[in-house]
N, C-alpha and C positions, 0 to 999 in steps of 0.2 A: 563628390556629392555632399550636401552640407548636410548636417547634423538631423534638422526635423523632417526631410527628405527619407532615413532610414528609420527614425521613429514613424512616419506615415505607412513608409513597407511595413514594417512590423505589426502594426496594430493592424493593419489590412488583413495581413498573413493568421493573425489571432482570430481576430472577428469570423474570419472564413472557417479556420479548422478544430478553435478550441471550443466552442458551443456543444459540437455532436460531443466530443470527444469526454468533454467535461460530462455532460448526461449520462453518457456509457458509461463513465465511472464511478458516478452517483448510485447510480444502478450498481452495479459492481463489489461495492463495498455495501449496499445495503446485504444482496442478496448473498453475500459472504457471512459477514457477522450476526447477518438475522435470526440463526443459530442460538444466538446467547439470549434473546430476547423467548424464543422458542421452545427451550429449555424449560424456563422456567414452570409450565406444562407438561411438554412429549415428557418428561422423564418419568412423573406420577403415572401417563398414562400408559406410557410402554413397561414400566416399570423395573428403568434405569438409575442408576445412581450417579454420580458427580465422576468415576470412576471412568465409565463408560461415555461420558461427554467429553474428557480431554482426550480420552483415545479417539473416539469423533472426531475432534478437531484436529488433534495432531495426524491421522492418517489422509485429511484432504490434505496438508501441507509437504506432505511425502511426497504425495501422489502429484503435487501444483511441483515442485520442487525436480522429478525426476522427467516430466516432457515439457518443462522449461526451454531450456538450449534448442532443443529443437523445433520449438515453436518460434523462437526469435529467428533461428536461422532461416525459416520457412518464409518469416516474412520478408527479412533483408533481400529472398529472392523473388518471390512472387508478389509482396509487396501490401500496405497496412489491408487496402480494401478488402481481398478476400481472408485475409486473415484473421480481421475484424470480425467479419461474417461468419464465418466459421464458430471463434471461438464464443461469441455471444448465443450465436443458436445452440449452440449445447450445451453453454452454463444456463441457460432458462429452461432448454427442457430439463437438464439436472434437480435445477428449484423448483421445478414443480412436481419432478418424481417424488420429491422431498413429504411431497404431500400424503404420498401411500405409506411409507414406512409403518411396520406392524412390530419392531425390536431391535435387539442389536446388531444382527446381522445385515439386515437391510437399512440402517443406519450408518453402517461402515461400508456399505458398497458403493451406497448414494455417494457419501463426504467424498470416497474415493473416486469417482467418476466425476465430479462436479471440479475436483482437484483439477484430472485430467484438461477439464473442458476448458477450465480459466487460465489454464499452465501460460505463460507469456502473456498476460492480456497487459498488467502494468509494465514489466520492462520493453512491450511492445510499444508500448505509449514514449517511455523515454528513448526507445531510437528514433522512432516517428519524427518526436518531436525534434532532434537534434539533425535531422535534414532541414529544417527548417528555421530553426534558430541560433544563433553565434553565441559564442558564452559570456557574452556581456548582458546579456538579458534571460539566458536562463535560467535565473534564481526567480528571477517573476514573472516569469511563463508557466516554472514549476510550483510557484507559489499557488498561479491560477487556477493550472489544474488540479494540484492536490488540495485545493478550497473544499470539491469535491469528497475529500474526508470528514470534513464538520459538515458539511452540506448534509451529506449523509444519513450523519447523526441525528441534524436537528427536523428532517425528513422523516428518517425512519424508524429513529426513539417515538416520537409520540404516533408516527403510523405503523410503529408493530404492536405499541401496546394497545392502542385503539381496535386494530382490527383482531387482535386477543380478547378483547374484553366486551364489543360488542357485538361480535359474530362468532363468539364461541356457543358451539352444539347448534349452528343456523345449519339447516337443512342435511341434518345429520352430520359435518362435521365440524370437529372442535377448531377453538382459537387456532392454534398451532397449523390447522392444516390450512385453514383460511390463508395467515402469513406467507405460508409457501407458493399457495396459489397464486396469491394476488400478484405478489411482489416478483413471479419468475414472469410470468408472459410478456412485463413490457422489454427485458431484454429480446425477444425472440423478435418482435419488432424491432426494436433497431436494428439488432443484426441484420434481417432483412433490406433495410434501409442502408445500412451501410458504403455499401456498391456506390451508390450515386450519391454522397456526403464528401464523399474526400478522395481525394488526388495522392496516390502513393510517394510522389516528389516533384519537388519545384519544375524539372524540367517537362513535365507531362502537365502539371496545373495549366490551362486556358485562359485563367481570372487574371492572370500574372505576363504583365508586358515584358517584353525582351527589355528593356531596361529594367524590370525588378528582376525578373531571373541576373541578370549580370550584377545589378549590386550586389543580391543576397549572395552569391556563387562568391563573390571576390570578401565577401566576409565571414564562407565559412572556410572557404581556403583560409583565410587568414587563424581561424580558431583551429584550420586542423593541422597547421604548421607548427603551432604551439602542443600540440601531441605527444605523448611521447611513447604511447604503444601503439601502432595500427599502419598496417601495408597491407596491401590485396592478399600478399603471395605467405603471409604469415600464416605457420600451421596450426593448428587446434592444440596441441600436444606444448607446443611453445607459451600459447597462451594459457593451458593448465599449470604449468611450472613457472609461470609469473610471479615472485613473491610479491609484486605489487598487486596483481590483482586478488591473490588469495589473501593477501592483509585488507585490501577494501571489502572485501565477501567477509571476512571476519569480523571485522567491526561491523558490516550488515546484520552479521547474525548475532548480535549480542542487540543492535537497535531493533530488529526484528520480534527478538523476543519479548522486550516492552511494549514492541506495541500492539502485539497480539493479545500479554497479557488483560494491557488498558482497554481493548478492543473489547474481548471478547468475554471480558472476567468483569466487566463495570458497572453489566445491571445486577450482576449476584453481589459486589460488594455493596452497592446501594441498598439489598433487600436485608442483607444482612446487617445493614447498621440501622435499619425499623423503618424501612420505607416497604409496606406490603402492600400496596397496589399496583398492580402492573401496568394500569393507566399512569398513574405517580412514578413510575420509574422512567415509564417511557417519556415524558415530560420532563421530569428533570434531567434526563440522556440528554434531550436538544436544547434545552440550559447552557448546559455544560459545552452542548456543541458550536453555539454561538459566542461563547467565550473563546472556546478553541480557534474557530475562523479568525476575528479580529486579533489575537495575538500570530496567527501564520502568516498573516499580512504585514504584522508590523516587524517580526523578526526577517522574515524574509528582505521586507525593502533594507532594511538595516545591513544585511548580509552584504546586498549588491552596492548598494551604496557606497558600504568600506570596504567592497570585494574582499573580503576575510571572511573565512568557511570554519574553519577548525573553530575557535573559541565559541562562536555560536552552534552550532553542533555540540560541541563538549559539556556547553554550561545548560542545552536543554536535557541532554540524558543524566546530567547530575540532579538537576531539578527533579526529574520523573524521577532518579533511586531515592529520593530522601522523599519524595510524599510516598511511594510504595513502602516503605521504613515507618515512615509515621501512623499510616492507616490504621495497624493493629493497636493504637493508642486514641484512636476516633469510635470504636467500638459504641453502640448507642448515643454517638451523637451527628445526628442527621445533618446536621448543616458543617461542622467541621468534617462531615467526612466528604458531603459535596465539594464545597473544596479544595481539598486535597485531591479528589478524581480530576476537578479542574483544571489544577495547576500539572498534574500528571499525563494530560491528554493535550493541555494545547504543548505542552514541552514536547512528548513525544510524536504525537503529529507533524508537528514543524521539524523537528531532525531529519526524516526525508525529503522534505522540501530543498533542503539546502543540500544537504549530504549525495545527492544526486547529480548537482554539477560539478564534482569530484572525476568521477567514472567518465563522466559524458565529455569533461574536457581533458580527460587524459585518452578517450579510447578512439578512434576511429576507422574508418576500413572496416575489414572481416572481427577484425576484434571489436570492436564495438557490440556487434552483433552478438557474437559468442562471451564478451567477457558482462555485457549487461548482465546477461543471462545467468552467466555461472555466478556472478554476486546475487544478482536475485533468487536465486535457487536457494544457495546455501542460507540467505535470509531468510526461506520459505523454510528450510529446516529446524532454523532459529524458530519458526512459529509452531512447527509441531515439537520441539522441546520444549517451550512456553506450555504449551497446553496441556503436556504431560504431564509437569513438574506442579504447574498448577495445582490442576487435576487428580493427580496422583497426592498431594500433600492434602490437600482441600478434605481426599477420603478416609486419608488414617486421621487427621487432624480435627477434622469437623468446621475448620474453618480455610480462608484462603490466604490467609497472614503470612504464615510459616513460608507457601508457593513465591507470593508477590517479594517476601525479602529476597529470596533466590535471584527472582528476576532482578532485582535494586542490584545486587551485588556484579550481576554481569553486564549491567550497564554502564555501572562505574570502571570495570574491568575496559568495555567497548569506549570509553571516554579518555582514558590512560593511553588506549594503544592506539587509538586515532592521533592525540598528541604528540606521540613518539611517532608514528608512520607517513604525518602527511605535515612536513615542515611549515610554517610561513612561507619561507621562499627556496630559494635552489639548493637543492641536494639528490639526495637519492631519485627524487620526483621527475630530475630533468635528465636523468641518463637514460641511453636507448634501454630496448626490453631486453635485449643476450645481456646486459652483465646483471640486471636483477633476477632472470630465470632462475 
């Protein structure tokens, strides 16, 4: 088949599954992070402290992190649709329980249950997708759908601070609870919708003629021959004692931890450098997020283009340590520290975009399923020690400076071992999994 023959599948196969897909996770990462923007209230009026918010965040990430695995595995069998459904309907009831919280206690029940609810929802997206797409074009497939991270932002920065500031105390309750209202229900809608959006895999899809099934099928054979972990009959326990795949979950967890930091720590560092509007914060959140998109797009095409993964990976988590480094030297000035958030969020935003066709072209079969999972997982741990260290620094410190260098320093750490663990070309990378176990 010639060349624009498989770009026309492709773009077919996009157009049909990445729309819903990308929404869900618009949705997804609002109704995640919308936390940090929510804070900036619930705390006064629950009468919490900075303390009590990384423990917040860090115990959804336990809780996303420990029914992981087995949400991925759930899908690999029963397949995206009900899984999708599933886990959408209860991350939005979860966002909207959000909205009764009376303290700490029932702040850590919610985080914890909405953990639950979301557990697999992204690395369920990246097996999904690798049924359907070859690894010649998954840097900008993935590019696509994690647009859906600044989309986000530039979404839901100025529609949290909006619906904060001008529906705060509307019909008895505050901003805060408005946020959680508004922004959970339309997941529960989609998940609903779900079912009849998407086709669990090419050979059940109807849209897709017997000659697109037979090309896509003979090119991801071709991606899955180039493999080097993944057979039906491979055990679970095999794929735990992987040091390939615990070195990729490690360097997750140290990219993890920046980007939860940037995530979730970005409207406090902007309030903190004299920006006190919450309208004004929320607005230059989706600033900064529009910046973020066009740089994921162009580091991305960059990545596929010279199919080289590592140095773009490496040079964006250096980038993020040295603006989290520099911040505490932005102190009172609003526009250098803008900035610096900028260059800190498109950097580590785009690290999973790329950093995700690693795993997906080394995993397939039962591993796939299970070793997403366990990298994402332990990434998700990376996000509740971000929020701790934070969190925890933030309240003996009074500010976030001292938390954000920690983060800087183990992103540098995650940049060094990524270098050393995923060669240019063949070495450790292309030996079966028994002698890396």
């Amino acid at each position: 088949m010639s060349a624009p023959s498989h770009s026309r599948l492709y773009c077919r196969i996009a157009v049909r599954i990445i729309p819903f897909l990308f929404i869900c996770y618009v949705l997804n990462f609002i109704d995640r992070v919308n936390i940090g923007f929510a804070k900036l209230q619930f705390l006064h009026d629950l009468g919490l402290g900075e303390g009590a918010f990384g423990m917040a965040t860090g115990i959804f990430f336990i809780s996303y992190a420990a029914f992981e695995l087995p949400s991925n595995l759930m899908l690999a069998r029963i397949g995206a649709r009900k899984t999708l459904m599933r886990i959408m309907l209860l991350w939005g009831l979860c966002t909207v329980g959000q909205t009764f919280m009376t303290g700490a206690t029932s702040l850590y029940v919610l985080r914890f249950l909405l953990g639950m609810a979301e557990a697999g929802f992204f690395p369920g997206l990246i097996l999904y997708l690798s049924y359907w797409f070859p690894d010649t074009v998954r840097a900008r497939v993935n590019s696509v759908l994690l647009l859906a991270v600044p989309i986000a932002g530039i979404v839901g920065g100025p529609l949290s601070g909006s619906i904060m500031s001008q529906l705060h105390d509307f019909m008895g309750l505050r901003g805060w609870q408005w946020l959680f209202l508004i922004e959970g229900v339309p997941a529960i809608v989609l998940g609903l919708l779900a079912p009849f959006m998407l086709s669990d895999r090419p050979d059940t899809a109807k849209w897709l003629s017997g000659a697109e099934r037979q090309m896509l099928q003979q090119d991801l054979t071709h991606t899955h021959a180039k493999a080097v972990i993944g057979h039906e009959h491979i055990s679970l326990m095999e794929i735990l004692r992987s040091r390939r795949i615990l070195g990729l979950a490690t360097v997750y967890f140290c990219i993890y931890v920046g980007l939860v930091a940037v995530a979730f720590w970005g409207p406090t560092i902007l309030k903190f450098s004299g920006v006190v509007s919450v309208a004004s914060i929320g607005w230059l959140s989706g600033l900064i997020s529009v910046l973020t998109m066009l740089g994921n797009l162009a580091i991305a095409y960059s990545s596929d283009r010279r199919m080289e993964r590592r140095w773009h990976i490496a040079g964006c988590m250096v980038a993020t340590a040295v603006s989290l480094f520099l911040l505490r030297f932005s102190l009172g000035n609003v526009p250098v520290t803008v900035a610096l958030v900028a260059i800190a969020q498109l950097s580590i935003f785009t690290v999973p975009i790329i950093y995700w066709t690693i795993p997906a072209a080394q995993l397939v079969g039962r591993s796939a399923a299970a070793g997403i999972a366990i990298i994402s997982a332990l990434g998700s741990i990376g996000g509740a020690f971000s929020s701790w260290i934070v969190g925890g620094m933030m309240a003996r410190t009074g500010s976030p400076y001292a938390g954000l260098a920690i983060v800087g320093g183990l992103l540098l750490f995650g940049a060094i071992l990524l270098m050393w663990m995923v060669p240019g070309k063949s070495s450790e990378f292309t030996k079966p999994l028994q002698q890396v176990a």
